[in-house]
N, C-alpha and C positions, 0 to 999 in steps of 0.2 A: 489215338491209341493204336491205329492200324499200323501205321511205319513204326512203329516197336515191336508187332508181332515179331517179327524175323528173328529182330535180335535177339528178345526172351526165348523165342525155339531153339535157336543157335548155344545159348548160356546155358537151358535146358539137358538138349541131348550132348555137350560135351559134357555136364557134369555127370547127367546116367552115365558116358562112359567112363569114367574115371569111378566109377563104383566095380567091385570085384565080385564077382557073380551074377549070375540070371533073376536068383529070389532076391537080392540087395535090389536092384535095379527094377523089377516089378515091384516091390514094396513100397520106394522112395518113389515110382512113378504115381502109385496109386494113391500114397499119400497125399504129394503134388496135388493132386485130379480132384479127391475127396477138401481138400483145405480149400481151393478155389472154388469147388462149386457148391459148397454150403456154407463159404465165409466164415468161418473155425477155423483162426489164426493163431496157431500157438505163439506165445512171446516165452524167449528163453535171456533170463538175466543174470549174469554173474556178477556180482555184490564184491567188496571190497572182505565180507565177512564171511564169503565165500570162503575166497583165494587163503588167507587166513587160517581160517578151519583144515581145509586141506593140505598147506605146508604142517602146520603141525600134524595130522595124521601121518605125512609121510617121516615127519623126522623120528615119532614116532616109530613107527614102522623097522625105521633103519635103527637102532637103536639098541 
């Protein structure tokens, strides 16, 4: 695990920068910190019945 610290720092602090503001970037970082060190892994799933739902809202929408 040691020879991938780097890397993970590395994929880390470029993603913070590619975040747009100071409170984005403390938030996302404190998240980071808080999900690792209490093991509280959100799982984010997008479903076919998602994707679905939301095309018709939009056509909706336009319509």
């Amino acid at each position: 695990m040691q020879h991938n610290l780097p890397a993970w720092l590395i994929w880390a602090f470029v993603h913070l920068l590619f975040l747009i503001g100071f409170r984005n970037r403390y938030v996302t970082l404190f998240q980071w910190a808080w999900s690792y060190l209490t093991f509280e892994r959100e799982a984010c799933l997008v479903s076919y019945e998602d994707e679905e739902a939301l095309r018709s809202q939009a056509s909706r929408a336009h319509s």
